[in-house]
C-alpha positions in Angstrom: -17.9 -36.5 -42.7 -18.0 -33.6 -44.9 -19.2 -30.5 -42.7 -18.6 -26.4 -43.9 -16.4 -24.0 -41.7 -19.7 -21.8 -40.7 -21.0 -25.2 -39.7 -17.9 -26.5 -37.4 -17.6 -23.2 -36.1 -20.5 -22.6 -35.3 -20.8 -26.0 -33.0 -17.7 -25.3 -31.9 -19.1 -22.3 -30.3 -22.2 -24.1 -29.1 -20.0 -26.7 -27.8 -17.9 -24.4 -26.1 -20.5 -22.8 -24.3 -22.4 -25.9 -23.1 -19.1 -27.0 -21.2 -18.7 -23.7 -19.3 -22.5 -24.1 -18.9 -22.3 -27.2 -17.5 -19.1 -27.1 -15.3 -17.0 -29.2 -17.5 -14.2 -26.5 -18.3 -14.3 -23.7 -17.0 -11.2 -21.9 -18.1 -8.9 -22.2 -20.8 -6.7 -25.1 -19.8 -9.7 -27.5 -19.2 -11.1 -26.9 -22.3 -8.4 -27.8 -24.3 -8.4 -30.6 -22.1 -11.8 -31.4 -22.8 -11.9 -30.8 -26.6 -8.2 -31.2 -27.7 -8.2 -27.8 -29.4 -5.3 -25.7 -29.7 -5.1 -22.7 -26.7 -5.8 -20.2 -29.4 -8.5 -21.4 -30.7 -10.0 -22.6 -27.1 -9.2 -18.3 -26.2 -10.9 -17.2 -30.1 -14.2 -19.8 -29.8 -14.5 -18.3 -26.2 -14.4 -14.6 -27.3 -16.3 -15.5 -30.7 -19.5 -16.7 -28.1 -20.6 -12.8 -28.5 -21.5 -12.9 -32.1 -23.7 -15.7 -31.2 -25.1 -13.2 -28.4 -24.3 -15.6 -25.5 -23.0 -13.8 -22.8 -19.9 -15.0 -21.2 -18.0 -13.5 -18.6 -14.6 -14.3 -16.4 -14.9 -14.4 -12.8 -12.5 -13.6 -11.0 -11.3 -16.3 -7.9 -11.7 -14.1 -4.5 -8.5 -13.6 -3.3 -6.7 -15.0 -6.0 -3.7 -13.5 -8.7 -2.7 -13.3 -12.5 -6.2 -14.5 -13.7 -7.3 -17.5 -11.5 -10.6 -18.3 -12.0 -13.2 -19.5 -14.6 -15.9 -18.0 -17.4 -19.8 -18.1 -17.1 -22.5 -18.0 -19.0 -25.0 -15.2 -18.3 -27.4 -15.5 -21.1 -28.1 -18.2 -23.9 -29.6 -15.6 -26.2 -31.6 -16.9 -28.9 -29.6 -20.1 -28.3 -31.6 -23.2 -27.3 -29.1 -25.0 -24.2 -31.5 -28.1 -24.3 -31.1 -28.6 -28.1 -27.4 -28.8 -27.3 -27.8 -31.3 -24.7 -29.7 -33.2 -26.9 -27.9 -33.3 -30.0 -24.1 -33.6 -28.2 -23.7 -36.5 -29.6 -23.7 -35.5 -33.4 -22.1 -32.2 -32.6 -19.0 -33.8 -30.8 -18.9 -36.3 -34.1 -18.7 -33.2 -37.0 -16.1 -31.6 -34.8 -14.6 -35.0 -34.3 -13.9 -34.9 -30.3 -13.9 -37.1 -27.6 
């Protein structure tokens, strides 16, 4: 399948989202464990959710060190959640993950 950068990019983004969303991965580590993606480009997709203007924030574990916790989504923006949900299918195929 034949599918532009802005294209895969922007589903990874949308992908990316709907897992913290949904509980899936949470932090770094389980979404490369999810999606097979590099730590890098798990860290740059989850900072690249703002140009998208979903809002996505770290939450610190009470009482825990050096980072524990997980990210959230605050606000979808102008992004549709339930169109993701129903179209994972297709976007898991372009970006070619499990």
């Amino acid at each position: 399948m034949d599918v532009s950068k802005t294209k895969s990019s922007f589903y990874r983004r949308l992908y990316v989202a709907y897992l913290i969303d949904s509980g899936v991965a949470s932090n770094v580590p389980a979404l490369m464990e999810a999606t097979g993606m590099p730590r890098r480009t798990a860290q740059d997709t989850v900072a690249a959710l703002t140009d998208l203007d979903i809002v996505c924030e770290f939450e610190q574990q009470e009482g825990a060190r050096n980072h524990a916790g997980g990210y959230r989504i605050r606000d979808w923006g102008a992004i549709d959640r339930g169109w993701i949900e129903a179209n994972l299918p297709r976007i898991k195929a372009v970006l070619d993950y499990p």
